[in-house]
C-alpha positions as CSV (number, residue, x, y, z in Angstrom):
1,X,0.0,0.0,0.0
2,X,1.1,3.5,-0.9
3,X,1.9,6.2,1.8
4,X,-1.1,8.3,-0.6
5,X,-3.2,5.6,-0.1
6,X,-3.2,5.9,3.9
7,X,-3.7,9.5,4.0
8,X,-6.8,9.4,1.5
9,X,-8.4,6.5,4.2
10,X,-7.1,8.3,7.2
11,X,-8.8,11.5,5.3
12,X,-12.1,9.7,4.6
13,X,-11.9,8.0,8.7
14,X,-12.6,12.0,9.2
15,X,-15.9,12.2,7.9
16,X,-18.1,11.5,10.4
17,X,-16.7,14.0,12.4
18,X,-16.9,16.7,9.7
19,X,-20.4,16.0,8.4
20,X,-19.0,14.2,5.3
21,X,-15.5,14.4,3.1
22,X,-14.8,16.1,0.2
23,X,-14.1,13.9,-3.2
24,X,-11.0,12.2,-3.0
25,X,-11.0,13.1,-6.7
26,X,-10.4,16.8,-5.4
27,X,-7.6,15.8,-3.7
28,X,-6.0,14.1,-6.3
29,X,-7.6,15.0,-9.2
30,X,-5.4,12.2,-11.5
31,X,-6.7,9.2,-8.8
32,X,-7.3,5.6,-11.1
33,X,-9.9,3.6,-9.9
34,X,-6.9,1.0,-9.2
35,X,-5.4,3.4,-6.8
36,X,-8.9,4.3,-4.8
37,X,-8.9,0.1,-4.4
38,X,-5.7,0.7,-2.6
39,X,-7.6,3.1,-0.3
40,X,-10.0,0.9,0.5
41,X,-7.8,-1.7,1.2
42,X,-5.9,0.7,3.5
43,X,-9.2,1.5,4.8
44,X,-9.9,-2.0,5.5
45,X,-6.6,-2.7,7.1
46,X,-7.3,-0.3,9.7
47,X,-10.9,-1.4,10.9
48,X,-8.9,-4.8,11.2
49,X,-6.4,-3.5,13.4
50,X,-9.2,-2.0,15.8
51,X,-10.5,-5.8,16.5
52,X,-13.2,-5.7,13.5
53,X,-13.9,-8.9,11.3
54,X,-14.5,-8.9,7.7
55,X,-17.8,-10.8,6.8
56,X,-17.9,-10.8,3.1
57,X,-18.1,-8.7,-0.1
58,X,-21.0,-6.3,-1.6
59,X,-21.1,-5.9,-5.4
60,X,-22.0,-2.6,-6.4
61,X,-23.3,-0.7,-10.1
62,X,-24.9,-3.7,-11.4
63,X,-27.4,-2.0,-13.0
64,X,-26.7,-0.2,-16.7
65,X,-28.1,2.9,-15.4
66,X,-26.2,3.4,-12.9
67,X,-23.1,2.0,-14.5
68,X,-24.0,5.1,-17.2
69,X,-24.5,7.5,-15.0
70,X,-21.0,7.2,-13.8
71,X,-19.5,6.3,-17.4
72,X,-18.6,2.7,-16.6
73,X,-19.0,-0.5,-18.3
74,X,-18.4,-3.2,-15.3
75,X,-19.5,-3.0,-10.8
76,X,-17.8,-2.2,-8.2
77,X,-17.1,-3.9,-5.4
78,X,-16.7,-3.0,-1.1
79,X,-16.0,-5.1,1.8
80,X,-18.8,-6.0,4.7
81,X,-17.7,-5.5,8.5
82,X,-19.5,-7.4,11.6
83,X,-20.1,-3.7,12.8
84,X,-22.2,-3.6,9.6
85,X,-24.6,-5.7,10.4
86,X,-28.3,-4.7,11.3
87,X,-30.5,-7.6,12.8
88,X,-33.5,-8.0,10.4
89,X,-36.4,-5.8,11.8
90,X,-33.4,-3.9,13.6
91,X,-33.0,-0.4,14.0
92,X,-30.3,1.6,13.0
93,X,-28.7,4.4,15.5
94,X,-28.5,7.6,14.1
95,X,-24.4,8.2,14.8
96,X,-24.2,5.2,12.7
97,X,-25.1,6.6,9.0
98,X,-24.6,10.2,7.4
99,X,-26.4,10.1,4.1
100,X,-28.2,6.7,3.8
101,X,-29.9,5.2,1.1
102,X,-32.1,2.0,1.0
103,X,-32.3,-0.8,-1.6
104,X,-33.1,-4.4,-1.7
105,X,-30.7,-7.3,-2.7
106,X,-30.2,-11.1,-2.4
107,X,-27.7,-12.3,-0.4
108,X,-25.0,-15.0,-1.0
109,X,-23.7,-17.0,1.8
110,X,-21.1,-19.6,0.7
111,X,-20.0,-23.1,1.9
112,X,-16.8,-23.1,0.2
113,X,-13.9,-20.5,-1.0
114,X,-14.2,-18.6,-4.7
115,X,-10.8,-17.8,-5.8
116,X,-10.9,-16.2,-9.5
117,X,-9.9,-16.3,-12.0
118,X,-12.0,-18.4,-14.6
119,X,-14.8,-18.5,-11.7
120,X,-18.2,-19.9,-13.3
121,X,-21.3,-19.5,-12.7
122,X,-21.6,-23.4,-11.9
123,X,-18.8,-23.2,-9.6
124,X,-20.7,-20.1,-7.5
125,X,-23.8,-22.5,-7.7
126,X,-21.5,-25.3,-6.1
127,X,-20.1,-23.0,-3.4
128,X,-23.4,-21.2,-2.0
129,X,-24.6,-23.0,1.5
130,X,-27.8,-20.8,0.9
131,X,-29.6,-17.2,-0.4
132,X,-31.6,-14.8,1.8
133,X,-33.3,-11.4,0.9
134,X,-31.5,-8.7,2.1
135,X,-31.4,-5.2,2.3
136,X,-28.1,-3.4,2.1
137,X,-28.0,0.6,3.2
138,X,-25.5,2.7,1.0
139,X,-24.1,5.5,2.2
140,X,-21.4,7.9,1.2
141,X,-18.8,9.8,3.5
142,X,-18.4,12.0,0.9
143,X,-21.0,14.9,1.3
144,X,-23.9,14.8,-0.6
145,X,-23.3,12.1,-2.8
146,X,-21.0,13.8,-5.3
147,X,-18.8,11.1,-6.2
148,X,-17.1,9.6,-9.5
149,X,-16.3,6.4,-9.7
150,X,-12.7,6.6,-8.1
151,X,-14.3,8.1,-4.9
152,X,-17.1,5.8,-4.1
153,X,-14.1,3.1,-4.9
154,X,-12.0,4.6,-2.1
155,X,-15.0,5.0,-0.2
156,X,-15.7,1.2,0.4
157,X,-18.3,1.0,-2.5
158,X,-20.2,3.6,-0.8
159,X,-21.0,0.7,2.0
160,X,-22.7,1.5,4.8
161,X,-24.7,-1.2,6.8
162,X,-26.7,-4.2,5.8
163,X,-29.8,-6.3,6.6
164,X,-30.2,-9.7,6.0
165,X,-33.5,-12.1,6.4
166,X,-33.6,-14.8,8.3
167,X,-35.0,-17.6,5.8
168,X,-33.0,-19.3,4.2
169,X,-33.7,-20.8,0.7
170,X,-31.6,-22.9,-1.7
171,X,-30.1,-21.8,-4.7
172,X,-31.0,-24.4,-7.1
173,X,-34.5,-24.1,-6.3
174,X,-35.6,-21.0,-7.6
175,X,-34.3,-18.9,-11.2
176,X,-33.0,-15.3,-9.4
177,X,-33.5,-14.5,-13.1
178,X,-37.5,-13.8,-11.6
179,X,-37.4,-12.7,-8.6
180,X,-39.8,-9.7,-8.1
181,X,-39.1,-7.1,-5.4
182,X,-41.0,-4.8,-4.1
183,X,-39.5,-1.6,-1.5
184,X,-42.1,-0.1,1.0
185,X,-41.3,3.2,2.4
186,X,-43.2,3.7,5.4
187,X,-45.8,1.5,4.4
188,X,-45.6,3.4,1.2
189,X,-44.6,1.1,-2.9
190,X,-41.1,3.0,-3.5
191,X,-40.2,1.0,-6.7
192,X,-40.1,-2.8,-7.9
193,X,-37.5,-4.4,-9.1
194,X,-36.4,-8.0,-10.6
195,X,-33.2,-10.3,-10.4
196,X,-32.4,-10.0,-14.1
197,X,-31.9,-6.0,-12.9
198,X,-28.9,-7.4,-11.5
199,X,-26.4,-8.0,-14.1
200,X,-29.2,-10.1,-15.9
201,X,-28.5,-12.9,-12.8
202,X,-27.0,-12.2,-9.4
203,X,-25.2,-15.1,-9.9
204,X,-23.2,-13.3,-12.8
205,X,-22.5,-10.5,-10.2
206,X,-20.5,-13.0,-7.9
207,X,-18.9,-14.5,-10.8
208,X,-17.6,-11.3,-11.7
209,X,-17.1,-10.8,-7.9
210,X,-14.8,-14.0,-7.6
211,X,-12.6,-12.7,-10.5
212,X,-12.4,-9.5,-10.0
213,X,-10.7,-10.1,-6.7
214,X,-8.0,-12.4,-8.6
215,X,-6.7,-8.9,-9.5
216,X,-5.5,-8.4,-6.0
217,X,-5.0,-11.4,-4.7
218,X,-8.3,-11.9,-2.7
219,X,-10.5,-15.1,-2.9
220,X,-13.9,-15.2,-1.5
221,X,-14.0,-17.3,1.8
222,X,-16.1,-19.9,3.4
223,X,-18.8,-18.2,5.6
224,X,-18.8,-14.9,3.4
225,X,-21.8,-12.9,3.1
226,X,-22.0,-11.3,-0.5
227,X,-24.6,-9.2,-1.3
228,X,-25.4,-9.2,-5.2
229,X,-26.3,-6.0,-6.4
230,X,-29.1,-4.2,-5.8
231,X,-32.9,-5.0,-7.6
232,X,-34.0,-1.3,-7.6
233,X,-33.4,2.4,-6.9
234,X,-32.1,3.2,-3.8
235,X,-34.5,5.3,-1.8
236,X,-32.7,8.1,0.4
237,X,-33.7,7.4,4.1
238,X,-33.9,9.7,7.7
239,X,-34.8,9.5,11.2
240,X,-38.1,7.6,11.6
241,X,-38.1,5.9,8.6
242,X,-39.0,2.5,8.1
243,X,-38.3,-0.3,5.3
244,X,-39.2,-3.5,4.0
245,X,-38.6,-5.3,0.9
246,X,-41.0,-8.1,-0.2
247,X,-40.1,-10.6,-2.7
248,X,-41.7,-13.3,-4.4
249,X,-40.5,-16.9,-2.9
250,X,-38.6,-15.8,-0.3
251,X,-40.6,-13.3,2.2
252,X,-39.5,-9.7,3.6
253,X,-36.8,-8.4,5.4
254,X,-37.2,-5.2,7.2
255,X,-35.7,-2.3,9.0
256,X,-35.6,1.2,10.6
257,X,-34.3,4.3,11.1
């Protein structure tokens, strides 16, 4: 890791006390999204070294729209803590989040390690224990969202916390291809959403996922949670809110603000 690649991390660990960072593109206005990985590795080297455990990998822009928006052609990915975790029906504490946002997902939990590259989709078939729903909560410490793609990079994938429901369903038993998902807002239909949003198949997300990491040396590991990509528009969320995300064959999962 690069001495530039601490101080951008050390920079962004500032953010919650300053009500959000600038860009890290300001910064450094040449930054490659190779070099904001280094970031967030330094980032993630440093939550290590205060006791916290890494519990898998969220896949991020999975969506063409938002991989336009940002003038990309392939996701991103960030890494999950334990102190990321939100019990399903959980609330979130306020000091926790500083611009969240609020979509729905399916989540990955394997049996076996994924090490890229040449990953398949049979072999991330092969090495899933099971799927839940799940909701994962984006957030950005760079204020109000005004981020390229090097900056949410550096920022952990924009990863904030995450949600995930507590039944359990096996992979080969239903096509993600058809899930339907539907976010509630206070009661309120936000958006729907389907599992072909999601790079046409989650499972293509974690076999991108898988190979991807080859790049830096990282396999997926036995245990992992990884959380595919999101089905819909994130919805911005505040104080008092409350979620939940239905889906077809596999129940809700729910949570608060």
């Amino acid at each position: 890791m690069t001495a530039e690649a601490y101080r951008l991390a050390e920079h962004l660990s500032q953010a919650f006390n300053n009500n959000g960072s600038v860009p890290l593109t300001e910064l450094v206005p040449d930054l490659t999204v190779q070099q904001a990985y280094q970031v967030q590795l330094a980032t993630i080297e440093n939550e290590l070294k205060k006791g916290k455990v890494i519990t898998g990998k969220k896949i991020g822009l999975t969506s063409a729209a938002m991989q336009q928006s940002l003038g990309v052609d392939e996701p991103d990915y960030g890494h999950l803590l334990d102190s990321m975790e939100i019990p399903n029906n959980g609330k979130v504490p306020k000091e926790l989040v500083l611009q969240p946002r609020v979509e729905g997902e399916i989540a990955f939990i394997l049996k076996d390690d994924l090490k890229g590259p040449n990953v398949t989709s049979f072999d991330v078939i092969q090495a899933t224990d099971y799927i839940v729903p799940a909701i994962e909560i984006v957030d950005s410490r760079i204020k109000n969202w005004k981020l390229t793609l090097p900056d949410t990079v550096g920022d952990n994938a924009s990863s904030g916390l995450y949600v995930l429901g507590d039944k359990k369903f096996s992979l080969t038993d239903i096509d993600l291809r058809l899930i339907g998902m539907a976010l509630y807002k206070n009661g309120e239909l936000q958006n729907t959403g389907t599992g072909a949003a999601c790079l046409d198949n989650p499972i293509n997300a974690v076999v991108w996922l898988a190979n991807k990491l080859s790049d830096y040396g990282i396999s997926l590991k036995k245990g992992e949670v990884i959380l595919s990509g999101a089905l819909s528009a994130a919805i911005p969320a505040e104080q008092g809110d409350s979620f939940e995300m239905k889906f077809n064959q596999m129940g809700s999962v729910k949570v608060s603000f």
